[in-house]
TILODREN-525477 format. One line per field, with one value per residue (C-alpha): x, y, z; residue number from 1. Coordinates in Angstrom, 1 decimal, m for minus. Each point is the difference from the previous one (the first is absolute). Example, Ala and Ser with C-alpha at 12.3 -4.5 7.8 and 13.67 -1.06 7.14 Angstrom:
X <- c(12.3 / 1.4);
Y <- c(m4.5 / 3.4);
Z <- c(7.8 / m0.7);
n <- c(1 / 2);
***
This chain:
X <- c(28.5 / 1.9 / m1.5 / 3.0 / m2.6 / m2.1 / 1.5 / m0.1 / m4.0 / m1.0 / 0.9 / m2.1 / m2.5 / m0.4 / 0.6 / m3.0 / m2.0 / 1.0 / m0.7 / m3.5 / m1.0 / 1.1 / m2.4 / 1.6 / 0.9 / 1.9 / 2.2 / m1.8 / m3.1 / 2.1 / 1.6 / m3.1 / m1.6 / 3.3 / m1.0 / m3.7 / 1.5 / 2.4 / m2.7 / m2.7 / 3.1 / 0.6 / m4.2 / m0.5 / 3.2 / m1.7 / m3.2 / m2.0 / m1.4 / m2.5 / 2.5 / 2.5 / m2.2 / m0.6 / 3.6 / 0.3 / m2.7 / 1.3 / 3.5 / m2.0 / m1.7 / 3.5 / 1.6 / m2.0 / 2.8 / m0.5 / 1.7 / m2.2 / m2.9 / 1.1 / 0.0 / m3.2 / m1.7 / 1.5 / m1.6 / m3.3 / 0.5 / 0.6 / m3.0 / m1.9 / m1.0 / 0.5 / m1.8 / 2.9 / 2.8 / m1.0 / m0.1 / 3.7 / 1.3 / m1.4 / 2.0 / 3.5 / m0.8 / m0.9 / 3.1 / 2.6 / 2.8 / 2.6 / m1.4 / 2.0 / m1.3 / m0.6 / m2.7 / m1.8 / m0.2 / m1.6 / m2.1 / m1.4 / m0.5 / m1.9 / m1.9 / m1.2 / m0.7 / m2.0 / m2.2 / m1.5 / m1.3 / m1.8 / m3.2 / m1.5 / m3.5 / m2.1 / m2.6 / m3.2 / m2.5 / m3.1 / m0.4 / 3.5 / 2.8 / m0.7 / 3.5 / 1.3 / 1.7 / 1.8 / 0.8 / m0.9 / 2.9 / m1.9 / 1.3 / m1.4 / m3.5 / m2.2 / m0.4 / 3.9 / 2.0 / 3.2 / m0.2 / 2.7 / m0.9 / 1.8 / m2.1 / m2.7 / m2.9 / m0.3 / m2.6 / m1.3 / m1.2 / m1.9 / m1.5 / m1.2 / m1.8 / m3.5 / m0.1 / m0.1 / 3.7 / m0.2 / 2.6 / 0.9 / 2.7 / 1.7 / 2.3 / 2.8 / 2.2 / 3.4 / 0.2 / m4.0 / m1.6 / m2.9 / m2.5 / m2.5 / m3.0 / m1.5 / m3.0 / m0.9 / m3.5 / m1.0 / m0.3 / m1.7 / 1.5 / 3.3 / 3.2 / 2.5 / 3.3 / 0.6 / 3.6 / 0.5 / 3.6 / 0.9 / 3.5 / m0.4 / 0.9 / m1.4 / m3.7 / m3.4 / m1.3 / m4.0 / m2.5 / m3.8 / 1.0 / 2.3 / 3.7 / 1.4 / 3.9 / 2.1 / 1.8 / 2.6 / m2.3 / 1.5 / m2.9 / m3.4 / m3.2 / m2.3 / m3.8 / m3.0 / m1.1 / m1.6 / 0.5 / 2.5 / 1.2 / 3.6 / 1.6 / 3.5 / 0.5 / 2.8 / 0.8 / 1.2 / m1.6 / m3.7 / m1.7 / 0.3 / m2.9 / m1.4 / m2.8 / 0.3 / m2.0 / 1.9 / m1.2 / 0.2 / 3.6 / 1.5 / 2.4 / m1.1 / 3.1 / m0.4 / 2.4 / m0.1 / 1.6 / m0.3 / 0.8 / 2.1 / m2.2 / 2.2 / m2.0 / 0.1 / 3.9 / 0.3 / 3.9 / 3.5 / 3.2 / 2.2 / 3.7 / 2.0 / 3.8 / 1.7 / 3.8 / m1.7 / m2.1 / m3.0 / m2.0 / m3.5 / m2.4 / m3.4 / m2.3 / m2.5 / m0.7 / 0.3 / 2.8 / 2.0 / 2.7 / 3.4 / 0.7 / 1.7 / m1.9 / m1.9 / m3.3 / m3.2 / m2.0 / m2.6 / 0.3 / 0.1 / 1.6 / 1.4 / 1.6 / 2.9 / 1.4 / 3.7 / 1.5 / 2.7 / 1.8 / 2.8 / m1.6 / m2.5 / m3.6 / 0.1 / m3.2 / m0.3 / m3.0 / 0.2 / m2.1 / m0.8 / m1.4 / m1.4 / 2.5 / 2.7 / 3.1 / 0.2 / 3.9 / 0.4 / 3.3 / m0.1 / 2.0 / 0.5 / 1.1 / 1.6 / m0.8 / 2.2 / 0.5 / 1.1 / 2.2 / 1.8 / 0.1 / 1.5 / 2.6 / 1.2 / 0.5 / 1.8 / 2.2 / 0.7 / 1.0 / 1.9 / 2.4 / 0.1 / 1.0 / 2.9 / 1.1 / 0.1 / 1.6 / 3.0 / 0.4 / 0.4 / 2.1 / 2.0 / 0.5 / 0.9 / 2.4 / 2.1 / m0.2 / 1.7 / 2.3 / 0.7 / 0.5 / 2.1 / 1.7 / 0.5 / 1.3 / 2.5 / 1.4 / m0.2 / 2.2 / 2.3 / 0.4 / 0.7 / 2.6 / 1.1 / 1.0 / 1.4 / 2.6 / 1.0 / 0.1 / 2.5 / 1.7 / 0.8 / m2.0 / m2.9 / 2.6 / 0.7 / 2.9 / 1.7 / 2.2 / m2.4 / m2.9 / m2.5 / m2.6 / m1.8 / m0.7 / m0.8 / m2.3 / m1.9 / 0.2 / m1.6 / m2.7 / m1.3 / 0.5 / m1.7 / m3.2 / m1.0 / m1.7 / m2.2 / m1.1 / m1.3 / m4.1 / 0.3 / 0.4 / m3.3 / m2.1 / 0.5 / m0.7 / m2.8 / m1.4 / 0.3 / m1.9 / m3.2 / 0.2 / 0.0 / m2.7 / m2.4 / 0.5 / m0.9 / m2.9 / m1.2 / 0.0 / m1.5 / m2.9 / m1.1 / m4.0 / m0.3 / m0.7 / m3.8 / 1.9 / m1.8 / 2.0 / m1.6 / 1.3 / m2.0 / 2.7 / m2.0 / m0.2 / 2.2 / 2.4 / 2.0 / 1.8 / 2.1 / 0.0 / 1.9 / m1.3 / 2.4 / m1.1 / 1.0 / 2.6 / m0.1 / m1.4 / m2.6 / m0.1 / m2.5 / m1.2 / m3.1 / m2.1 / m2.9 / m1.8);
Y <- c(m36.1 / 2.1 / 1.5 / 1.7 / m0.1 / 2.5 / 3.5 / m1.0 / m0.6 / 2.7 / 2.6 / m1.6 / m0.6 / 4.3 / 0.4 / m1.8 / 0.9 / 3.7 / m1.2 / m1.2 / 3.4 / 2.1 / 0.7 / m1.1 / 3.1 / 0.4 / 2.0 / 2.2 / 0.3 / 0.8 / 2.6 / 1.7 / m0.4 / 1.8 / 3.0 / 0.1 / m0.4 / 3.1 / 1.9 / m0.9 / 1.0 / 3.6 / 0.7 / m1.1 / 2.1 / 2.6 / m0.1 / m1.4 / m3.2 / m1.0 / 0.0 / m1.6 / m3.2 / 0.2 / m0.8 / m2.4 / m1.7 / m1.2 / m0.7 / m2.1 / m1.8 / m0.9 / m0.7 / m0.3 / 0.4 / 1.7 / 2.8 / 0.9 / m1.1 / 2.4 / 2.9 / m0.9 / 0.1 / 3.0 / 1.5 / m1.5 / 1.6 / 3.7 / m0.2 / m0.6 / m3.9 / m1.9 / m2.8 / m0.7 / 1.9 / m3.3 / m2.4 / 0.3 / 0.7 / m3.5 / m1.4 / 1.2 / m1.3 / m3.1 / m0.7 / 3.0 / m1.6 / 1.9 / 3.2 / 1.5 / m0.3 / 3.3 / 0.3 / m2.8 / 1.5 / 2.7 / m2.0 / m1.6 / 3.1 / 1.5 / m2.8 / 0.1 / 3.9 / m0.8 / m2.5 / 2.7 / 1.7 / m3.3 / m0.8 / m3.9 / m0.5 / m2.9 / m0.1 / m2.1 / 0.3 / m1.4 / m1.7 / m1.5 / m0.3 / 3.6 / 1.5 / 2.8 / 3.2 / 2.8 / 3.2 / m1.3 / m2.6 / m4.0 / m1.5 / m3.9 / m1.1 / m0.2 / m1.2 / 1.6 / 0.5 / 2.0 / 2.1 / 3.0 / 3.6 / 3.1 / 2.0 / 3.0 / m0.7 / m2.7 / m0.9 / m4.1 / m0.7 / m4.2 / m0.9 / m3.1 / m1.0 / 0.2 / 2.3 / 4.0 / 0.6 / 1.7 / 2.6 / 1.6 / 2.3 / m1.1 / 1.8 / m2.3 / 0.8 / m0.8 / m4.0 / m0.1 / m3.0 / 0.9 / m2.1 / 0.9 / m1.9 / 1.3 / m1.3 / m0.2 / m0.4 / m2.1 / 2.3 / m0.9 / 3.3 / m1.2 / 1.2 / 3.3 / 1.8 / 3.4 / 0.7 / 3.8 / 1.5 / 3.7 / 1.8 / 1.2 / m2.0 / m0.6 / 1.2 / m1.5 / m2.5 / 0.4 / m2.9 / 0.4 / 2.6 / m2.9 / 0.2 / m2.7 / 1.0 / 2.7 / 1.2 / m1.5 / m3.4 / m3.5 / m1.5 / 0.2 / 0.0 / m2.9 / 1.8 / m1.2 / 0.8 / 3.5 / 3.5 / 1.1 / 3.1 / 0.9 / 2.6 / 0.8 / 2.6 / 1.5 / 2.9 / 3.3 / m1.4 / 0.4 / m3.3 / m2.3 / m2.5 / m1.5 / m2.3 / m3.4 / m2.5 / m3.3 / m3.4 / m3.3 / m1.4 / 3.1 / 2.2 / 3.7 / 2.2 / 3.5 / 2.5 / 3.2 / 2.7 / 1.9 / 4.3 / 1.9 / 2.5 / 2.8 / 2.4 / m2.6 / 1.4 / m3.7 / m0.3 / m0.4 / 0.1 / m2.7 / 1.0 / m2.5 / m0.3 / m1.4 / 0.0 / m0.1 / 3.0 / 0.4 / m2.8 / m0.6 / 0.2 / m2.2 / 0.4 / m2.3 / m0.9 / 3.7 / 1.5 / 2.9 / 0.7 / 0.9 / m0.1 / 3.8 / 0.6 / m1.3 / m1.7 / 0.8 / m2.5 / m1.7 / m1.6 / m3.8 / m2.1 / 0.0 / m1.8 / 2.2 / m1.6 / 1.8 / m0.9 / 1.2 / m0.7 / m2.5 / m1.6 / m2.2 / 1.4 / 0.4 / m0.2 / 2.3 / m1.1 / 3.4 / 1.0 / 3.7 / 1.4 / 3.6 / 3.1 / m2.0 / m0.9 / m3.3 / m0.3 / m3.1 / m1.5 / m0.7 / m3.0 / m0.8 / m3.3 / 0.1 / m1.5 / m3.0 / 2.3 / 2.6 / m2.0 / m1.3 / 3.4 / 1.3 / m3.0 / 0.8 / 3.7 / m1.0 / m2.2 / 2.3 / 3.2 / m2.5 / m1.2 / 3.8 / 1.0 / m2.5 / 0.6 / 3.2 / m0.5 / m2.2 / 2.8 / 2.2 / m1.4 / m1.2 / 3.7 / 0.9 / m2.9 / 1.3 / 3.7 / m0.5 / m2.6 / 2.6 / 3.0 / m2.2 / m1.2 / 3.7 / 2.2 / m3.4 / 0.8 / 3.2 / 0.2 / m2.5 / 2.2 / 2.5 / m1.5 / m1.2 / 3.4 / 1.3 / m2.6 / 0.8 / 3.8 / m1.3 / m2.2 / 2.6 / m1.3 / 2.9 / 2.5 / 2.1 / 0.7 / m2.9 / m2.1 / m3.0 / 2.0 / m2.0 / 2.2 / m2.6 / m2.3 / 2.9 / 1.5 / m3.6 / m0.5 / 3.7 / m0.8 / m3.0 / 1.7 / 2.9 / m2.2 / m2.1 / 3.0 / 0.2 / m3.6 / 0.6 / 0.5 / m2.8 / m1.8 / 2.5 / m0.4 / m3.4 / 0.1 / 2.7 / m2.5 / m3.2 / 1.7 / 1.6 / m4.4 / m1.0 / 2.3 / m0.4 / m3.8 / 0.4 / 2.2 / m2.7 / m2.5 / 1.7 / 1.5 / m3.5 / m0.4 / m2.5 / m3.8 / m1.0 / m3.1 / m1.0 / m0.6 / m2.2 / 0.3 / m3.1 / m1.7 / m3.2 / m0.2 / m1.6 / m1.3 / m3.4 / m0.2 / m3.2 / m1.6 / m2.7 / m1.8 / m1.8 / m3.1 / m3.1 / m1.8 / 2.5 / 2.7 / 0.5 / 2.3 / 2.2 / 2.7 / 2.3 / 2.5 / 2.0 / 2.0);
Z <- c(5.3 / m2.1 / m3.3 / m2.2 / m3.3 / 2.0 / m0.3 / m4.1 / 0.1 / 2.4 / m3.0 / m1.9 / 1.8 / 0.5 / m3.2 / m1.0 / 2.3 / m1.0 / m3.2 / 0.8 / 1.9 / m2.4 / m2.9 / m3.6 / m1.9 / m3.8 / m0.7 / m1.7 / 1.8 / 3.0 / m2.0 / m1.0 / 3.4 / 1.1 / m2.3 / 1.4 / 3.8 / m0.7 / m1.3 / 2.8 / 2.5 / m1.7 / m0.1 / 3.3 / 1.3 / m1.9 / 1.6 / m2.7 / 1.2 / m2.7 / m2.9 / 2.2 / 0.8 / m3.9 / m0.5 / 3.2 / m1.4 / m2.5 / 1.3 / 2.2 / m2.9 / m1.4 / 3.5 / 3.1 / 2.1 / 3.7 / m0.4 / m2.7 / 1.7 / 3.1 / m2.3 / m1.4 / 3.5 / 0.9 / m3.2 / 0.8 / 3.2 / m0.5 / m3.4 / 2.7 / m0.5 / 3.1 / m0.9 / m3.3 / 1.9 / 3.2 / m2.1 / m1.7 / 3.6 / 0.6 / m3.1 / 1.1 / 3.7 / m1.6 / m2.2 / 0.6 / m2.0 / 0.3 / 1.6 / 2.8 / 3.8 / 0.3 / m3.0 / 1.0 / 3.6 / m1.7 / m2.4 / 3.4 / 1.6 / m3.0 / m0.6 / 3.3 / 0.1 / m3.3 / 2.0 / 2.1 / m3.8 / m1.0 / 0.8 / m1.4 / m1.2 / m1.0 / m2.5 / m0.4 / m2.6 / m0.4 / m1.9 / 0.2 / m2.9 / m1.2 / m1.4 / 2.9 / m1.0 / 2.3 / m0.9 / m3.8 / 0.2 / 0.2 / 3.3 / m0.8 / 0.5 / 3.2 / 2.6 / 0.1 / 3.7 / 1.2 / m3.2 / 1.6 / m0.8 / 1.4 / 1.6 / m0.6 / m2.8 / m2.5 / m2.2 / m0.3 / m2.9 / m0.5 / m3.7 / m1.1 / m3.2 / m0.1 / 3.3 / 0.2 / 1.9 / 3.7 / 0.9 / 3.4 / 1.7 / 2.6 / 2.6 / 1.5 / 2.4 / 0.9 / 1.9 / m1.2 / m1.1 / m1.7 / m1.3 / m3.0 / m1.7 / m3.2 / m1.3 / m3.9 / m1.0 / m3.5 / m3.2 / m3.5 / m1.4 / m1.0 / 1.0 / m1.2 / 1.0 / 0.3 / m0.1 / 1.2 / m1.1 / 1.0 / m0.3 / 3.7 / 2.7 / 3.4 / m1.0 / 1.4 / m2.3 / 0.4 / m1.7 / 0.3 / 3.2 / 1.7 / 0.7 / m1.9 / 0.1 / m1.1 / m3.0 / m1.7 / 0.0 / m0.3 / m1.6 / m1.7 / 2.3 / m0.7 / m0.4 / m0.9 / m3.5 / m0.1 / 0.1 / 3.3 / 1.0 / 0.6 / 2.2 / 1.0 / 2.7 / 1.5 / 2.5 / m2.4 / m3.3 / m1.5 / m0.1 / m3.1 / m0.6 / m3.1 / m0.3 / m1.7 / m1.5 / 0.0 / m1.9 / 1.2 / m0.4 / m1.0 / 1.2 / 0.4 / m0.1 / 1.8 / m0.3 / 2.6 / 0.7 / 2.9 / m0.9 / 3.3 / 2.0 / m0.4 / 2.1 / 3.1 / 0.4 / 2.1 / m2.2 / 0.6 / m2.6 / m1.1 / m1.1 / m1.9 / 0.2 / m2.7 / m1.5 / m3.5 / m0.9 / m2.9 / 2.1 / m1.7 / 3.0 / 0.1 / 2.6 / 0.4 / m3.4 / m0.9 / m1.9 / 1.7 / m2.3 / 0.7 / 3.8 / 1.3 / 3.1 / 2.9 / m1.4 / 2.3 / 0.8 / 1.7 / 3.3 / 0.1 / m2.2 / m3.2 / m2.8 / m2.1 / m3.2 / m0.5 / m3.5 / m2.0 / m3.3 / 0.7 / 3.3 / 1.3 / 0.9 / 3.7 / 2.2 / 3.4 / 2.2 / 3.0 / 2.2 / 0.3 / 3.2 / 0.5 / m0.5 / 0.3 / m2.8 / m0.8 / m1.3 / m1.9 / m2.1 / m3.3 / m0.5 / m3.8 / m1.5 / m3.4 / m3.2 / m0.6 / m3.4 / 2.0 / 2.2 / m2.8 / m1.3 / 3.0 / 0.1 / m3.4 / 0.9 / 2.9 / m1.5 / m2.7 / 2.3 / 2.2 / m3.5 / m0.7 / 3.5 / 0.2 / m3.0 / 0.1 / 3.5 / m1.4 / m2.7 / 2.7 / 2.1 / m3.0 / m1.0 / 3.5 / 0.4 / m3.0 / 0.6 / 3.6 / m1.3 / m3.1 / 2.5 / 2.4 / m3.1 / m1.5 / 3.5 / 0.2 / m3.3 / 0.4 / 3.9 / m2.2 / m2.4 / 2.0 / 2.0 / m3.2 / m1.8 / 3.6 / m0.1 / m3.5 / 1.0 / 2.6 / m2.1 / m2.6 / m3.5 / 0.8 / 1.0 / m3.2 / 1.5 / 1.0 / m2.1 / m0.6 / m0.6 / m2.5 / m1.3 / m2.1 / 3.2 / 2.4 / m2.4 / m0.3 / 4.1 / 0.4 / m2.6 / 1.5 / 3.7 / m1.2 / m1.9 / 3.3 / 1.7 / m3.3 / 0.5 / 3.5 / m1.6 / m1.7 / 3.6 / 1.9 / m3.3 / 0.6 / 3.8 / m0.7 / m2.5 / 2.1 / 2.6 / m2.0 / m1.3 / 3.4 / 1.7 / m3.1 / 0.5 / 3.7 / m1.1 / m2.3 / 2.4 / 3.0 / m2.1 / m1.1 / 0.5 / 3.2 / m1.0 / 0.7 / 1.3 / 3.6 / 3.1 / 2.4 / 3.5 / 1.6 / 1.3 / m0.1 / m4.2 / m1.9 / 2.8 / 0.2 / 3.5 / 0.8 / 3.4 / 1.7 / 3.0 / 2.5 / 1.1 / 2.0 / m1.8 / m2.5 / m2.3 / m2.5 / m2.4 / m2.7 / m1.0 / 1.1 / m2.9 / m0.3 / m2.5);
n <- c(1 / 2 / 3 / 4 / 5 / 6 / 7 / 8 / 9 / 10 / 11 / 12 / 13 / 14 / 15 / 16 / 17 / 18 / 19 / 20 / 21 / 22 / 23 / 24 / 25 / 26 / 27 / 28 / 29 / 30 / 31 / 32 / 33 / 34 / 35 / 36 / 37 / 38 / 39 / 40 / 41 / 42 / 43 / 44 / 45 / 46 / 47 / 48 / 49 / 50 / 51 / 52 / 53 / 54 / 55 / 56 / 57 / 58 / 59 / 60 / 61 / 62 / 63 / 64 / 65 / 66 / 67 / 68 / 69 / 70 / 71 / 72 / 73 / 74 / 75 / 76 / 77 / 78 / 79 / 80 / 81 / 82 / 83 / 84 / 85 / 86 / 87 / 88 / 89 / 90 / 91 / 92 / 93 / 94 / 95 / 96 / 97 / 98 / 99 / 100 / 101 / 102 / 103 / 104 / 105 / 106 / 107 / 108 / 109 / 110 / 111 / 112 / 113 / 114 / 115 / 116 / 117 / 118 / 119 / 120 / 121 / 122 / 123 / 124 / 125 / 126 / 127 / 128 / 129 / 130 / 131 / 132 / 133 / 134 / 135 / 136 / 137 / 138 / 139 / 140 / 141 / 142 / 143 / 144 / 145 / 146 / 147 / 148 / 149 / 150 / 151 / 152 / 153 / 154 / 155 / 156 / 157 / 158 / 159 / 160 / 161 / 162 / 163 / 164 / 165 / 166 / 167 / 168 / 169 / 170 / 171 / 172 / 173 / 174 / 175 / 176 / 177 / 178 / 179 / 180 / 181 / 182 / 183 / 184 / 185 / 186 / 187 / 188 / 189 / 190 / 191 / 192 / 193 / 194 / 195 / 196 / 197 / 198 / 199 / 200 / 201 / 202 / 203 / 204 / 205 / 206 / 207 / 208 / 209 / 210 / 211 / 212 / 213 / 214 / 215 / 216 / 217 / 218 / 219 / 220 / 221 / 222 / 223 / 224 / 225 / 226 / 227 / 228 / 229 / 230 / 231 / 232 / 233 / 234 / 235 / 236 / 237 / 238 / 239 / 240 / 241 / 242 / 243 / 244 / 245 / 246 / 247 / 248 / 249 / 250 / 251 / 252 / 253 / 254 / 255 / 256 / 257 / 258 / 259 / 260 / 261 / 262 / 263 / 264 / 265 / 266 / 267 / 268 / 269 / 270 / 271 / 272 / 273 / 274 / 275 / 276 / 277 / 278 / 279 / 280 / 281 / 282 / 283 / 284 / 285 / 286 / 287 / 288 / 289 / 290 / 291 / 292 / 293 / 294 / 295 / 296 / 297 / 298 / 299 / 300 / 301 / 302 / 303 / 304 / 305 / 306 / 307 / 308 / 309 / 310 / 311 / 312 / 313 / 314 / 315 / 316 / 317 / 318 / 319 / 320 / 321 / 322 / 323 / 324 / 325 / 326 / 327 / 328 / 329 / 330 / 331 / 332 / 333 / 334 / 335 / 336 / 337 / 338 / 339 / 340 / 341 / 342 / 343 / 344 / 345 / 346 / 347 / 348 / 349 / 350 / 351 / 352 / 353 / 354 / 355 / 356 / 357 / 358 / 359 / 360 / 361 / 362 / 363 / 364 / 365 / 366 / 367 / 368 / 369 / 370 / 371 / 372 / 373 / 374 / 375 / 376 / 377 / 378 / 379 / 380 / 381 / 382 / 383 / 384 / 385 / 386 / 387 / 388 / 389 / 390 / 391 / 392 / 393 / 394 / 395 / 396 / 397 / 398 / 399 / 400 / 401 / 402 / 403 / 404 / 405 / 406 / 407 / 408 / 409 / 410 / 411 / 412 / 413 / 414 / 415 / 416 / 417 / 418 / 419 / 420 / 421 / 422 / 423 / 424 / 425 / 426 / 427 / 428 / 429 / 430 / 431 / 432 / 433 / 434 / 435 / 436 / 437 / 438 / 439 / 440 / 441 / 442 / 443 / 444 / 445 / 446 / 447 / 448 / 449 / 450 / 451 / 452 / 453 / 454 / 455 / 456 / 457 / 458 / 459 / 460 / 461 / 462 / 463 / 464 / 465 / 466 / 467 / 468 / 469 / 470 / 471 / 472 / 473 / 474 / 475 / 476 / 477 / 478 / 479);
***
């Protein structure tokens, strides 16, 4: 039975459906998620992974589209965090819009190399509904199953009201599944938190002579009230420890700061390259100054704070390894202050340079028409006083010899070849216009504009599908 009403509905039919997949975006959130997205793209190309899932998280907060999400993981992945860097690899498999084939081929393939660097562990604790915590960050409340870690050491954390929390290491490794029971016993004493900060990352947090995580921390350590004992340790740097007394309910804030063993000669340099110079340096909570060398420092890692007047404070996390460079960009964003700034300058040297470029070739229009104009008049002229030679009115001594006229023909001959500067000043002038013009306009400071070269943002592709009887017809977009 024939069905001519169907190649109408079937458009619509996509289109909705498109519709339905597709998350719901304004028109300005999708314009500021462009601007985060464009910056992610430029940090990641730069090598600067944290800052870019900064900005890709966010463009992911205003539009969760794939190809944002595929960015994301792959920023995830090279910071070193498979379990986040998996689990957006997942969500573009799941829904990948518009994404071409070929990224989400690779966002299969690394979402299965990423399986072989997670490891899945169960917690029980007795007794049961005790809140769970990994690595500092609270993972729901036991018993708790499938929890996916990457793998190497973590630290499980259970605390329950009334009860003294248990805490162990654990070492997981890759396709593990690893299960843990923590026991908490009953306490009187009352319960505290200890919340440990330190500018330096990646030290040994220490309680009571127990590993209990490593700096920076996510969260406060629930104690029982009393005095404790904290330590942070790490390889090149004296220990810091400071004992505590903490009350029940309260939060007891310590504060350490591990110095550098200097004479343990365990360093390497870092060596920033920037297109801005005067860069204030911050290492590790400690003030450098003005950056003009290599910095010496420790090995492990480190956390360098890179500001200047006019841009953004940028964060560098690096990791220094013994008597070795460690080379490192220094991508700045501008101010929106200085952006603006920068506009305005351009637009003003761009109204200067054309200007001064129609000037130019305005003065170098007229001084070749004037000297075209001048050597015409000049050859006619010329010709002009010949012929009356011939004729007899310039010949004294012919009979029809005018003296008045061939006096006036000889002066105006004789006043062209004075007029010829007028034309090259002109020219000469025209010229200087037209390469300071040029000058103008080439020398203009670059635009801070971003270029985004994912060919998957901001595209709208129609399509037209042949079908039996006839045709349907719509469009296909993506972020």
């Amino acid at each position: 039975m024939s069905r001519p009403w169907l190649p109408l509905l079937l458009p619509l039919l996509l289109l909705v459906r498109a519709a339905e997949a597709a998350p719901t975006v304004s028109p300005e959130a999708k314009a500021a998620a462009r601007e985060h997205f464009a910056r992610g793209v430029k940090l990641l190309e730069a090598g600067e992974p944290a800052r870019a899932a900064q900005a890709l998280e966010q463009a992911e907060a205003l539009a969760p589209f794939a190809v944002v999400l595929y960015n994301l993981g792959v920023a995830y992945e090279r910071m070193g965090r498979p379990v986040e860097a998996a689990a957006m690899f997942q969500r573009v498999l799941d829904d990948p819009g518009q994404l071409g084939p070929e990224r989400v081929a690779q966002a299969k393939d690394k979402r299965a190399a990423l399986a072989a660097q997670l490891g899945t562990v169960a917690v029980v604790t007795s007794p049961a509904g005790a809140a769970v915590r990994i690595d500092g960050a609270e993972v729901g409340t036991a018993p708790l199953e499938g929890i996916s870690v990457s793998r190497g050491t973590h630290f499980v954390e259970a605390s329950l009201r009334g009860y003294l929390p248990d805490r162990r290491a654990i070492s997981v490794g890759g396709g593990q599944r690893l299960a843990v029971e923590l026991s908490l016993e009953p306490t009187t004493s009352g319960l505290g938190q200890i919340w440990v900060r330190s500018p330096l990352p990646g030290a040994e947090v220490w309680l009571d002579g127990v590993q209990v995580g490593s700096t920076p921390m996510s969260s406060s350590l629930p104690v029982a009230a009393g005095a404790h004992r904290v330590e942070l340790r790490r390889a090149g740097y004296f220990a810091a420890q400071q004992e505590v007394d903490v009350r029940a309910g309260a939060i007891a804030e310590v504060a350490l700061r591990p110095t550098p063993d200097e004479a343990g000669g365990n360093t390497g340099q870092l060596v920033l390259v920037a297109e801005e110079d005067d860069l204030v340096v911050t290492v590790d909570g400690a003030r450098h100054g003005v950056y003009r060398e290599a910095i010496p420092l420790p090995v492990g890692p480190h956390l360098v704070k890179i500001e200047r007047a006019g841009f953004e404070p940028a964060e560098l996390r690096v990791d220094v390894e013994a008597g070795q460079v460690v080379e490192r960009q220094a991508l700045l964003v501008p101010t929106a202050e200085r952006i603006a700034e920068r506009e305005e300058d351009r637009s003003v040297r761009a109204i200067a340079g054309w200007i001064t470029t129609g000037v130019g070739v305005g003065l170098l229009g007229g001084g070749v028409g004037f000297a075209i104009y001048n050597e015409t008049k000049l050859s006619s002229l010329e010709s002009e006083f010949t012929q009356e030679l011939e004729s007899g009115f310039c010949n004294s001594s012919g009979t029809t010899y005018d003296s008045a006229r061939c006096l006036d023909l000889a002066e105006r001959r004789d006043a062209r070849p004075g007029l010829r500067p007028i034309g090259i000043a002109l020219i000469g002038g025209g010229v200087a216009a037209v390469t300071a013009g040029i000058v103008v306009l080439a020398t203009r400071p670059d635009s801070y504009a971003d270029d985004v070269d994912e060919p998957a943002f901001a595209r709208i592709l129609p399509f037209a599908t042949p079908l039996r009887g006839g045709a349907a017809f719509g469009v296909s977009g993506c972020f």
